[in-house]
N, C-alpha and C positions, 0 to 999 in steps of 0.2 A: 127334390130338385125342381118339382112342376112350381113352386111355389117362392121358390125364388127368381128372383130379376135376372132380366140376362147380366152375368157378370163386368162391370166396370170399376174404377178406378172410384169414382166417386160412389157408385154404392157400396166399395169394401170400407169405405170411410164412413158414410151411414149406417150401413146396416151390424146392427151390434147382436148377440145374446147374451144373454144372462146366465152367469156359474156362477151359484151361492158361492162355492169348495173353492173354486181360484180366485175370486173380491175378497174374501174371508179372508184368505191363505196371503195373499198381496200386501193387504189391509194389515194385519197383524205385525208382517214382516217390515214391513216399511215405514208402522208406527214402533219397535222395538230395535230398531235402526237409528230411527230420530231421537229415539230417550236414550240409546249410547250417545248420540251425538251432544245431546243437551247437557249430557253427565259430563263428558270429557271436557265442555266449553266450561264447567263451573267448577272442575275440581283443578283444572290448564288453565286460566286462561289467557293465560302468555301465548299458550302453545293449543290451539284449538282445535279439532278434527278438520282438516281440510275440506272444502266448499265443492272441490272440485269432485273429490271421492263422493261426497253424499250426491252429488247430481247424476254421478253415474252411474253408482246403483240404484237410485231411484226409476236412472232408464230402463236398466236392465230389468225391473219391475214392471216397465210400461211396457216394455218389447213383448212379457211373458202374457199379458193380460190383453196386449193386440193380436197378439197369435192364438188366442185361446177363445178371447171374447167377439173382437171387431170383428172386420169382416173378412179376413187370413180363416179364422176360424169359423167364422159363419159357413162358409165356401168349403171347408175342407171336407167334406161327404162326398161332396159334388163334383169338383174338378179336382184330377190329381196334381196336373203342375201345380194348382192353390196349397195341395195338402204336402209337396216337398218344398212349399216355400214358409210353410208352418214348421215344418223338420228342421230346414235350418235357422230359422228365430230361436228356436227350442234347442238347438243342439252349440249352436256359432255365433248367436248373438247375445241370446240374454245369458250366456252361462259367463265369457269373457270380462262383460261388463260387470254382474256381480262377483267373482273374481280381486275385479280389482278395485272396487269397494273396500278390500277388507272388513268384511263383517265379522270375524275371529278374531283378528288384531283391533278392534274397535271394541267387544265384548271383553277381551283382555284388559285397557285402557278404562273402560266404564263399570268394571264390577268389581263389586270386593268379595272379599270371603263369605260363607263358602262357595260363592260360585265364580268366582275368581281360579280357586284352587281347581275346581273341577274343571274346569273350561281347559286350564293349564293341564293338566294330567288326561283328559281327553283327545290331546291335541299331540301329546306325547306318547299315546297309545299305541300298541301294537298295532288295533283293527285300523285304524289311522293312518300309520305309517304304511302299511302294505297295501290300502287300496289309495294311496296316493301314490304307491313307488311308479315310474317313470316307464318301464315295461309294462306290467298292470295295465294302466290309463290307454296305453298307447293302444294295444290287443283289444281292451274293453271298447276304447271308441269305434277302430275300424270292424269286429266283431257284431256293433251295435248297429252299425251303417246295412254292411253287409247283410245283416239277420232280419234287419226289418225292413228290407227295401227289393231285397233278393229272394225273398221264400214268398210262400203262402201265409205269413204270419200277415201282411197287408188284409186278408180279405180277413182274419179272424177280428183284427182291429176293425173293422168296416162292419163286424156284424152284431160286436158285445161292445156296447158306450163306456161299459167298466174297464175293458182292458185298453179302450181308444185313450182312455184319462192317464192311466196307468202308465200306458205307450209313452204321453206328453211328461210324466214326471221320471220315466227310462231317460228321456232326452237329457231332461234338466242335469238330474243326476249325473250321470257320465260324463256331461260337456263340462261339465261344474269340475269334476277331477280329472278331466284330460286336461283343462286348460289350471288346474291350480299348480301345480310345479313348473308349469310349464314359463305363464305370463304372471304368475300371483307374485306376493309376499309375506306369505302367512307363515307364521311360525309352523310349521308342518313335520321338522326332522327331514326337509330334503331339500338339498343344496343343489341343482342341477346347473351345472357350468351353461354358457350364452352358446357354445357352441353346440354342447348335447340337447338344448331347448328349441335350437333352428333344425337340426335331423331330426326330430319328434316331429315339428310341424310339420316337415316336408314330407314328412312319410307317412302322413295323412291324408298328402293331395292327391296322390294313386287311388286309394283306398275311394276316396269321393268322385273321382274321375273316372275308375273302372267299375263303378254302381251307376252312375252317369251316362258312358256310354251304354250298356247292356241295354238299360230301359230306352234309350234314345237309339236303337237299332232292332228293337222288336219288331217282328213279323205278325205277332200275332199276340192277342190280351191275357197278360201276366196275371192279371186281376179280375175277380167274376163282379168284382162290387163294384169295379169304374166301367163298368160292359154294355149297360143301358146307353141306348138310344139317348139322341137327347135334343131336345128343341131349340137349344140357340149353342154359343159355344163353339167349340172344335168336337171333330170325332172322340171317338175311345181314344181310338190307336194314336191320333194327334196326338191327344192328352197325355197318352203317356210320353211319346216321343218328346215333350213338351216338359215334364217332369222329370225328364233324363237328362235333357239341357239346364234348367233348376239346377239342377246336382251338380252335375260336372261345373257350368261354367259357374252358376254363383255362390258352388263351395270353396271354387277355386280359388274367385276374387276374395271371399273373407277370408279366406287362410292366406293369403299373399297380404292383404293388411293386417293380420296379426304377427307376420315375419316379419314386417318393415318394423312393425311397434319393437318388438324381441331386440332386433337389427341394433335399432337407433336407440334402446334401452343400454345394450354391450355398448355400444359407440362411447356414452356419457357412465358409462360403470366405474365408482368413485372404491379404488379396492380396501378393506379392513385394515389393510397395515396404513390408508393415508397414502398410497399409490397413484399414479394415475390408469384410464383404463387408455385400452392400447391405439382410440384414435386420438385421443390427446396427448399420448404420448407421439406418434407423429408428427399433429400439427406442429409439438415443440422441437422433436427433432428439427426437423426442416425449416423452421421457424431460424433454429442456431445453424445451421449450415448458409441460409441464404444472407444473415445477419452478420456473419463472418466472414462473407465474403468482398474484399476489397480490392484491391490490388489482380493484374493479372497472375496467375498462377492461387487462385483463390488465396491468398494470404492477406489477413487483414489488415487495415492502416495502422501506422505507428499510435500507440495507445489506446484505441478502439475497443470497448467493451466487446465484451462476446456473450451472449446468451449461454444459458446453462438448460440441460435439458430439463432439469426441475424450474426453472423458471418461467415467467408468465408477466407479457408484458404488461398485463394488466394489473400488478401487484409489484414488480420490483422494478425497481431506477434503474440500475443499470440495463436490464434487459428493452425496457423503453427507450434509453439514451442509444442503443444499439440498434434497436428497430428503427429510430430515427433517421438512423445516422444511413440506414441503409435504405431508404426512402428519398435520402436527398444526392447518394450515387447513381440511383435509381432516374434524377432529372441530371446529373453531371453526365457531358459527353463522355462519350465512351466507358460509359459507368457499366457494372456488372446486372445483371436484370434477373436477378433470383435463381437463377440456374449454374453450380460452376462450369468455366470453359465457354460460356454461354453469353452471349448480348443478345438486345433486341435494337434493330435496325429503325424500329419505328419509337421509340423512347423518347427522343428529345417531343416528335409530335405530341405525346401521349402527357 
């Protein structure tokens, strides 16, 4: 600690260290990434690996190697609120982003036999299936939260560098299978409906918010390791109080961006039979209710297309000759205004 700066913004940006185990481990993964992606650009290349996937698991590499190396990591000995802003890189950022990478459905795509076959039969495995099933993941993350944030296993991390490592690939691990059925789309054997993948999330956010509060209402140091005095910074007792706000509020907000992701995922969900999913089913409902409506007593003009709820005015004639037609009632006095039984007063202005 004596030998560190006092903690700022621009020195966690500067100040880096060096892990052979995680550049090695980065390095590897992120060059065996790119020769999938190279493979599928030349065996497709109609159909390429998406630009968008490789950049984001590329992030999700950088998240792990800034939490571990830059200065998240440099700090994390020394301040505790640094060292639960290193937990959630490690547990809620870089596990989502690789994730959704697809690095199993790209190794499917990029290999041939035999490791095509294996990769396929690995992935269909029993040990596979049951530590990705959707109860599993759920108990394992908030168990994981709880066990190393709530006990004494904090100060044994603070005293063995080997189990501190260990600690950082606990995170990876569990965040990587809480969030694969959850936001993935990996060929895994588990199909979890939009709605059971939004109660997973949310029943995570207790889980981080009542670890959160605990340490952000201590009376007294949960931890012998973060207990030193210390020459610049906040107190202990701050630090913790400090690392319990960390928890609760900025696990909150990443789990509340990975339910809007989820959200607006179901929203655009295109179903197997060639469906639509149920908020485009909406828009077109109401799309034909408003485009049908002419005449008072909602009944539409003599000969008037009507929208169909499989239709889209973007794709069929009639449904556009209808939406027209109902746009230019829309400037006709006393015209109907998308609502039935309904006008709008201010229309002719508008």
């Amino acid at each position: 600690m004596d030998a560190l700066p006092p903690f700022t913004w621009s020195e966690a940006l500067a100040n880096w260290q060096f892990a052979p185990v995680v550049t090695a481990g980065t390095v590897l993964v992120a060059g065996l990434y790119l020769w999938g992606v190279i493979r599928v650009r030349r065996r497709h290349p109609a159909r390429p690996w998406p630009l968008w996937r490789t950049l984001v698991f590329l992030l999700g590499l950088l998240v792990v190697v800034f939490a571990t190396e830059g200065g998240v990591g440099t700090y994390d000995d020394t301040l505790f609120w640094d060292h639960m802003v290193q937990h959630l890189m490690l547990l809620m950022v870089a596990p989502p982003l690789l994730v959704t990478g697809q690095p199993m459905t790209l190794l499917l795509h990029a290999s041939r036999n035999p490791l095509h076959t294996w990769a396929k039969r690995a992935l269909r495995s029993g040990f596979v299936h049951a530590i990705t099933a959707p109860p599993f993941v759920t108990v394992a993350y908030a168990a994981t939260v709880v066990g190393t944030h709530l006990t004494s296993f904090m100060d044994v991390v603070e005293s063995h560098e080997a189990i501190h490592q260990a600690e950082h690939v606990l995170f990876l691990a569990v965040g990587y299978v809480y969030f694969l059925p959850l936001i993935g789309k990996e060929p895994i054997g588990w199909k979890v409906s939009y709605p059971i993948r939004l109660f997973l999330l949310f029943v995570a956010m207790p889980v981080d918010a009542f670890t959160g509060v605990v340490l952000g209402s201590a009376t007294s140091m949960p931890f012998s390791a973060f207990s030193e005095p210390r020459a610049w910074g906040p107190t202990p007792i701050e630090d913790i109080h400090l690392g319990g706000a960390v928890m609760w509020i900025g696990g909150a907000a990443i789990m509340f961006v990975l339910i809007l992701s989820v959200f607006f995922a179901w929203s655009r969900e295109t179903r197997p039979t060639g469906g639509m999913g149920w908020l485009e089913t909406a828009r077109r409902a109401n799309l034909a209710t408003v485009t049908a409506e002419g005449l008072p007593g909602g009944t539409p003009p003599p000969g008037a297309p009507v929208v169909s709820y499989s239709a889209d005015v973007d794709s069929d004639e009639a449904s556009l000759d209808a939406y027209n037609a109902y746009l230019a009632r829309l400037n006709s006095p006393g015209g109907s205004h998308g609502f039935a039984g309904h006008s709008d007063p201010d229309a002719r202005e508008r």
